[in-house]
C-alpha positions as CSV (number, residue, x, y, z in Angstrom):
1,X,12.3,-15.2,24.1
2,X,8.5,-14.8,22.9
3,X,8.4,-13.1,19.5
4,X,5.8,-11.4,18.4
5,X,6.1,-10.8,14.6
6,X,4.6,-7.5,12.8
7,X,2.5,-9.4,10.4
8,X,2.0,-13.0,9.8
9,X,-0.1,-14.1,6.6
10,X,-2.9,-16.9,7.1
11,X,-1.4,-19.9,5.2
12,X,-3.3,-23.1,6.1
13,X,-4.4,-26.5,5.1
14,X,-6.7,-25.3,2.3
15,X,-4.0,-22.6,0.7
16,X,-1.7,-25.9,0.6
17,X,-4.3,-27.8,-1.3
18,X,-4.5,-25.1,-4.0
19,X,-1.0,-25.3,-4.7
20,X,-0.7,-28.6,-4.4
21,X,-3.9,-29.0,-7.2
22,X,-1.8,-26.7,-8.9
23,X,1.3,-28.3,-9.3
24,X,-0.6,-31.6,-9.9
25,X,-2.1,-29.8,-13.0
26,X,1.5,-29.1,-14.1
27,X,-0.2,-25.3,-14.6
28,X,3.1,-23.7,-13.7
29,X,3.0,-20.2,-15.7
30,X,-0.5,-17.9,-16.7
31,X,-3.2,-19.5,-17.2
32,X,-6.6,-20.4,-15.7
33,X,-6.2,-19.8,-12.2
34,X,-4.9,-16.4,-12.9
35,X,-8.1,-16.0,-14.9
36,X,-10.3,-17.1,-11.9
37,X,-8.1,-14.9,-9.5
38,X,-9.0,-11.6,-11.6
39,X,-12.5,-12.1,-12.1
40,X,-12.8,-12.7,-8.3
41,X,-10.8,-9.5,-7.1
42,X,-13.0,-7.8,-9.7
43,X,-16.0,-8.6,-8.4
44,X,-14.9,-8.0,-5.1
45,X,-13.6,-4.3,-5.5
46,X,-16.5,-3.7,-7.9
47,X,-14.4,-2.9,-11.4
48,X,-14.8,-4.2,-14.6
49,X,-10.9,-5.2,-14.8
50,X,-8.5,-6.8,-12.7
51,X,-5.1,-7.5,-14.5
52,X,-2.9,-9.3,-12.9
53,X,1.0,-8.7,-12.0
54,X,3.9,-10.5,-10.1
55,X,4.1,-8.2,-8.2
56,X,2.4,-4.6,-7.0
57,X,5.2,-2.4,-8.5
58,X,4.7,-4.0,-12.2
59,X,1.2,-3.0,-11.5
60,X,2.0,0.0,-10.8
61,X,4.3,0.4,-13.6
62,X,2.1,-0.9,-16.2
63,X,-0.5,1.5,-14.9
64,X,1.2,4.5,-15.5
65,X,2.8,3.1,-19.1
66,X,-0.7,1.5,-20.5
67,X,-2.1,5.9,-19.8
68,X,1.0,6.3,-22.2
69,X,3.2,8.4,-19.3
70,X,6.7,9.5,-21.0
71,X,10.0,11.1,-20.6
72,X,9.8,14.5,-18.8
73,X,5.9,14.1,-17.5
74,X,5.5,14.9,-13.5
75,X,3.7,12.6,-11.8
76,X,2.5,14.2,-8.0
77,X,2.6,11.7,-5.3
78,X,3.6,11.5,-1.6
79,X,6.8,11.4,-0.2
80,X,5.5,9.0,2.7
81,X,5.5,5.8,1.0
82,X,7.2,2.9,0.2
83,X,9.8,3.4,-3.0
84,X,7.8,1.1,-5.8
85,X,5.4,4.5,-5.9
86,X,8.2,6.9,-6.7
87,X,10.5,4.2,-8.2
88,X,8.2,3.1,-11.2
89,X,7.7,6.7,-12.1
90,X,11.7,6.9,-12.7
91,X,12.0,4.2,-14.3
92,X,9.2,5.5,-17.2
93,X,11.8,8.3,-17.9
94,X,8.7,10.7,-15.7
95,X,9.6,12.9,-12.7
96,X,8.2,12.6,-9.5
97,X,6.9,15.1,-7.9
98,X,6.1,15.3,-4.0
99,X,3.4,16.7,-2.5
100,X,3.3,16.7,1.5
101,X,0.8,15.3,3.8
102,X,-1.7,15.6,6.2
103,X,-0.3,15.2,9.9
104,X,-3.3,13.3,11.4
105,X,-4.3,11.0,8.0
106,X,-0.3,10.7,7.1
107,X,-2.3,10.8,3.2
108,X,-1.2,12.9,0.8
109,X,-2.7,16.9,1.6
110,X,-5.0,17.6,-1.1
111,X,-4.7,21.5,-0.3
112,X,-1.3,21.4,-1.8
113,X,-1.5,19.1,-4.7
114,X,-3.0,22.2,-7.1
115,X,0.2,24.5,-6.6
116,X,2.4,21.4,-7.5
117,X,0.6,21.4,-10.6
118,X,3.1,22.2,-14.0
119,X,2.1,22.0,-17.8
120,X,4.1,18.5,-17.6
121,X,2.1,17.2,-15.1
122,X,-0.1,14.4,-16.2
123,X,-0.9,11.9,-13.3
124,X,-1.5,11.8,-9.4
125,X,-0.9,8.8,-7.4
126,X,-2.7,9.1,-3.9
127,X,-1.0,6.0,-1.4
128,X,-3.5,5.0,1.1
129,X,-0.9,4.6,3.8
130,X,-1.5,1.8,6.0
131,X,-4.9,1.3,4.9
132,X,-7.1,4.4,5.1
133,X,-8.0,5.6,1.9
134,X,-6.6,9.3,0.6
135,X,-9.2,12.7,0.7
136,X,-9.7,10.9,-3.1
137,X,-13.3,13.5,-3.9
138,X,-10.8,16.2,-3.7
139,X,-7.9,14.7,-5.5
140,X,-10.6,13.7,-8.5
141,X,-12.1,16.9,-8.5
142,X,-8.5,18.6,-8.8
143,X,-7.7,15.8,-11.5
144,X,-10.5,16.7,-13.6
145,X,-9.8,20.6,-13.5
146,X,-6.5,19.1,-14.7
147,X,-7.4,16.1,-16.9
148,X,-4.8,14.5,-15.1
149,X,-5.0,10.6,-14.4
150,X,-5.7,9.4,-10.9
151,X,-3.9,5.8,-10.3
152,X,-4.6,4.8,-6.5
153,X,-1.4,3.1,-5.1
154,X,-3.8,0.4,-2.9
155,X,-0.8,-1.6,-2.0
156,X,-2.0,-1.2,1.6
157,X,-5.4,-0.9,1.5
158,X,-7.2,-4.5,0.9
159,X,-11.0,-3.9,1.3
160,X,-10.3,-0.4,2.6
161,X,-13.6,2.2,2.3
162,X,-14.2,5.7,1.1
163,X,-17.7,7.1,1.8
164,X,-18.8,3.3,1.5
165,X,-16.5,2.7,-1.8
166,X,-13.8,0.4,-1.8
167,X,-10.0,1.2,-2.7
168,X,-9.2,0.4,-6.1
169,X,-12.4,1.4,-7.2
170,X,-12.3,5.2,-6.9
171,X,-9.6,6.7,-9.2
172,X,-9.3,5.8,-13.0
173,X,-7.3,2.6,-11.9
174,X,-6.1,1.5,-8.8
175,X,-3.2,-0.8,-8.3
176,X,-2.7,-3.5,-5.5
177,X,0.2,-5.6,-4.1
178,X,-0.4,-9.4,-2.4
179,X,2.9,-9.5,-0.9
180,X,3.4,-11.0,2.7
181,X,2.8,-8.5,5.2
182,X,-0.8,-7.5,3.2
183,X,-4.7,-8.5,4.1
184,X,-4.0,-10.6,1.0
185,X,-1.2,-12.6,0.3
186,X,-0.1,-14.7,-2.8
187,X,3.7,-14.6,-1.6
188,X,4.4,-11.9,-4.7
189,X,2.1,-10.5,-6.9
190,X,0.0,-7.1,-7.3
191,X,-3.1,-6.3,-9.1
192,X,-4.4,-3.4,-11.4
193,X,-8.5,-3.0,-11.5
194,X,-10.1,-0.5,-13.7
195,X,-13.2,0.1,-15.4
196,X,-11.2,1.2,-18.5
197,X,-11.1,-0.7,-21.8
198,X,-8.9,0.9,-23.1
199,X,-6.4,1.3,-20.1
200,X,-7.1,-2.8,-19.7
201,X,-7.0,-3.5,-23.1
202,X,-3.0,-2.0,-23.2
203,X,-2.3,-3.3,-19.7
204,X,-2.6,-6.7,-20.5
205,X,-0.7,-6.6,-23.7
206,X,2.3,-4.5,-22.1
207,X,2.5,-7.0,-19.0
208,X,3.2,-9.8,-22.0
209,X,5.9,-8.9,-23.7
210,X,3.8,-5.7,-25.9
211,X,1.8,-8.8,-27.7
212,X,-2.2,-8.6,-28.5
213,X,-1.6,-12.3,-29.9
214,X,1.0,-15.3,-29.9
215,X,4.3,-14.3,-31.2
216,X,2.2,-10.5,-32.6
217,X,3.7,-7.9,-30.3
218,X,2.7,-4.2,-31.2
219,X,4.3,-2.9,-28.0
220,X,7.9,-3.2,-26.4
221,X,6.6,-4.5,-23.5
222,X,7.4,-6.9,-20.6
223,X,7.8,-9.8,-18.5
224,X,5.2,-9.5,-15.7
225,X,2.6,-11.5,-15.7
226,X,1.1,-14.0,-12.7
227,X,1.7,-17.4,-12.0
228,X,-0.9,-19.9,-11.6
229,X,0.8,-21.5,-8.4
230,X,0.1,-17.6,-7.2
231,X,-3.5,-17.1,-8.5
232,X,-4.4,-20.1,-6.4
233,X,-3.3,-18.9,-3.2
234,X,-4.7,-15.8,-4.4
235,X,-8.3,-17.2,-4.6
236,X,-8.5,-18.8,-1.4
237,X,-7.2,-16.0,0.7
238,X,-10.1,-13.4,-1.0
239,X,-12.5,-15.6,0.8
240,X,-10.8,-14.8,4.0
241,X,-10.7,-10.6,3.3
242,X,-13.9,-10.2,5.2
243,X,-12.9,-12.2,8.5
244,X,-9.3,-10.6,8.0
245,X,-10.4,-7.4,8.6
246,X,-13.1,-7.7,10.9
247,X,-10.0,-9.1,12.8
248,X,-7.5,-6.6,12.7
249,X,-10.6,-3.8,13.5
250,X,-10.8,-5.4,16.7
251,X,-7.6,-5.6,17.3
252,X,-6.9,-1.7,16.3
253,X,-10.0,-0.9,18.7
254,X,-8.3,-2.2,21.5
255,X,-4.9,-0.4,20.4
256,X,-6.8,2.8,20.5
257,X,-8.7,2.3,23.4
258,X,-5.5,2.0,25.4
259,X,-3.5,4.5,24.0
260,X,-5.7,7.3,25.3
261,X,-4.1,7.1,28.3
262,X,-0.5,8.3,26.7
263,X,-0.1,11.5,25.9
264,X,3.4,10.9,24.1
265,X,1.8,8.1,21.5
266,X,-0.8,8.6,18.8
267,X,-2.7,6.0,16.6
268,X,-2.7,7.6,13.2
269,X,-6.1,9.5,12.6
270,X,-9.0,7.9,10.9
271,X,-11.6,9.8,8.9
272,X,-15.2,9.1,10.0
273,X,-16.2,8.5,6.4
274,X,-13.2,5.7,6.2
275,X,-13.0,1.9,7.2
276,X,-9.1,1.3,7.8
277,X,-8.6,-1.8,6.8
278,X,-5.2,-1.6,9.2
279,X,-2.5,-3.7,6.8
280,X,-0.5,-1.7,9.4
281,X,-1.0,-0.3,12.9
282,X,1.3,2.9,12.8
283,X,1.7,5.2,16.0
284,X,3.0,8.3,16.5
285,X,5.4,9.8,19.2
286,X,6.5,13.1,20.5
287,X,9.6,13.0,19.3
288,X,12.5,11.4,17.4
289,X,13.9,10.2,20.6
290,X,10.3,8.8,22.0
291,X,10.3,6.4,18.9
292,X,13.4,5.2,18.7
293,X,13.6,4.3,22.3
294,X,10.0,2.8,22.0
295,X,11.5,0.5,19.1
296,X,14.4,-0.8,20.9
297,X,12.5,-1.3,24.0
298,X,10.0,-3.5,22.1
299,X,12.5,-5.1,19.7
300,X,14.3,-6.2,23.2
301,X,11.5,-8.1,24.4
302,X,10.4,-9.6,21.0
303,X,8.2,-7.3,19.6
304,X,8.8,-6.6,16.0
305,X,8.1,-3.0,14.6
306,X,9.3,-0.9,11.6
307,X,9.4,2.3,10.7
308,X,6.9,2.9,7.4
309,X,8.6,4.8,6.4
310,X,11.3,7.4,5.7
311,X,10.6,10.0,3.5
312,X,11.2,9.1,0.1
313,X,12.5,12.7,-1.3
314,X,15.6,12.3,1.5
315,X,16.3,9.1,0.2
316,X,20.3,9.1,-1.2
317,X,18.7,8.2,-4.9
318,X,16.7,10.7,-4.6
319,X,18.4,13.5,-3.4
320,X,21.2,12.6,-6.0
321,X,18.3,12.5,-9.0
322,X,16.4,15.7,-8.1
323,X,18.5,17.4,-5.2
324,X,16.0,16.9,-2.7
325,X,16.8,18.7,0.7
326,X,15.8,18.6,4.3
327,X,12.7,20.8,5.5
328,X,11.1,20.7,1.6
329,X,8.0,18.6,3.0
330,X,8.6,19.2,6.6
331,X,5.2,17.0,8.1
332,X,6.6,13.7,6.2
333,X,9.5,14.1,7.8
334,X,8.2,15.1,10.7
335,X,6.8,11.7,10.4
336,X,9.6,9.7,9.4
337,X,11.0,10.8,12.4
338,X,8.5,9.8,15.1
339,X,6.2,7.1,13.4
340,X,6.5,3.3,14.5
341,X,4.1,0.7,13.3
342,X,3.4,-2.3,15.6
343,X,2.2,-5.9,15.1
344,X,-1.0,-5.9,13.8
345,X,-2.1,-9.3,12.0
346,X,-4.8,-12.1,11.8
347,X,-2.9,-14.4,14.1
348,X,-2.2,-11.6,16.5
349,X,-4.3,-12.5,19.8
350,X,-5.5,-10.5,22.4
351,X,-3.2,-11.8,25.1
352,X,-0.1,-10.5,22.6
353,X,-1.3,-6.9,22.5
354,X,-1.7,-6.9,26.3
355,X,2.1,-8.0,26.4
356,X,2.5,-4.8,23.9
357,X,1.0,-2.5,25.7
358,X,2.3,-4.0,29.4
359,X,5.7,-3.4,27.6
360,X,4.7,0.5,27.0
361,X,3.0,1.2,30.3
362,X,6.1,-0.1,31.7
363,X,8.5,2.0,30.4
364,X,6.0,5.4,30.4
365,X,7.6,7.8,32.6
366,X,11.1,7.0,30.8
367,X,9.6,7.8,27.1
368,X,7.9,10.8,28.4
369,X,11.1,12.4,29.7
370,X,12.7,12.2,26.7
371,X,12.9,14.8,24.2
């Protein structure tokens, strides 16, 4: 049966080479390649720091513990993401707290991030889901009423644009993640760019074991620092970013082109002021029962989808952690409940999104009389 995957990541002849150079060089931990692989992701989001991770989470992570976040400080994010953002917040002894989102952006609502606001509140982590960049003027302008620390989760958002500014680039830090599915791939491993000193100065000591100097370590820190066998996959796929996403905007073009004619299925809403850089396609249907029966129709002819993603506050963890309940951020779930994401990747051809779509015209009259 054809199979049509919901990402692929461009490996090829000249990502082997780098590895194999790699491993010839015997450079198997940190070192210069990793170097090379920050000062390249620097320059291309336009910070003066990129530190990197093994992985997006530790970025994340070290972000919040290098601004010195403790025990019993609320950090406001969004509820619509995947659990690293929530998770790393937990795990600094902090609280998370949820804000709902806008129902066209599926971004965190900026309208209600001030009421969420406590005297323990100290951070806000806007996700740019799927690629398109949070309302971030009017998350800064709240954080700086608040002196409260903006740290974008740009897991998804690879070359993304606000008002002609990219992702990473537009909070006090921003943090990224190179894992498989993304517009950049190294396999595992994440990224944290700011134009901090300070913030970078502490970043890289905590991601080493708390040292500033061989066998010196002035932090309790840890474990998280890049490989150079990753770093060199790393800098051959940022020369790719810009064909990458010409790519996938041609291929979300034709996705919304055709879906106009469906009045159960939605493309998720993009600002004028954005450039989605589409790490995922994500549509939205009527109803609970539309989606689900759209999945397993396209799942039984090969079509891989997934759900990004259930709301995080009715997660088991997280209801048994903060006693989250159902109806407390009622468009998230809302959501959750009728968002499916479909292939959307640099190997995807046209011919495969005419299958796609063949498959959903097929089955119309079925999906719309469900509710």
């Amino acid at each position: 049966m054809r199979r049509i995957n919901i990402a692929e990541p461009i490996i090829e002849a000249e990502e082997i080479a780098a590895v194999t150079q790699v491993l010839k060089e015997k450079r198997l931990s940190q070192g210069e390649y990793v170097e090379k692989f920050e000062k390249s992701f620097a320059e291309y989001v336009g910070t003066n720091h990129a530190i990197a991770f093994n992985s997006g989470t530790a970025a994340l992570q070290v972000g919040l513990a290098a601004k010195g976040i403790k025990p019993k400080d609320e950090i406001i994010t969004s509820p619509f993401t995947f659990a690293a953002t929530a998770n790393v917040i937990v795990l600094l002894g902090a609280k998370p707290v949820f804000v709902d989102i806008d129902p066209e952006t599926l971004n965190i609502n900026p309208l209600l991030i001030e009421e969420a606001i406590t005297s323990n509140t100290r951070a806000i982590i806007p996700v740019h889901y799927a690629g398109q960049c949070a309302e971030m003027d009017e998350i800064i302008r709240i954080a700086k009423e608040y002196d409260l620390f903006v740290l974008e989760d740009a897991a998804e958002a690879h070359g993304s644009l606000y008002k002609k500014k990219l992702a990473g680039n537009l909070g006090d830090a921003g943090t990224f993640s190179f894992y498989p599915n993304k517009n950049i791939v190294t396999g595992e491993g994440g990224m944290l760019t700011t134009n901090d000193d300070e913030l970078a100065k502490k970043a890289r000591i905590l991601l080493n074991h708390g040292q500033d100097g061989r066998y010196h370590h002035v932090e309790i820190g840890w474990n998280y620092k890049m490989m150079d066998l990753v770093a060199a996959i790393g800098l051959v796929q940022i020369k790719r970013i810009h064909h990458i996403l010409k790519h996938k905007k041609e291929l979300a073009e034709y996705y919304i082109d055709i879906f106009r004619e469906f009045d159960f299925i939605r493309p998720q809403t993009v600002r004028s002021y954005n450039l989605h850089s589409y790490m995922l396609f994500s549509v939205l249907t009527s109803n609970q029962a539309q989606r689900d029966a759209l999945q397993s129709i396209l799942e039984n002819v090969g079509v891989e989808t997934r759900i990004a993603f259930p709301s995080l506050h009715l997660q088991p963890i997280f209801r048994r952690l903060y006693g989250f309940k159902y109806g407390q951020f009622p468009v998230a779930e809302k959501a959750s409940e009728t968002v499916l994401c479909i292939p959307i990747h640099a190997y995807l051809q046209r011919e495969d999104q005419e299958y796609i779509v063949n498959v959903i015209q097929e089955s119309q009259k079925e999906l719309e009389g469900l509710k």
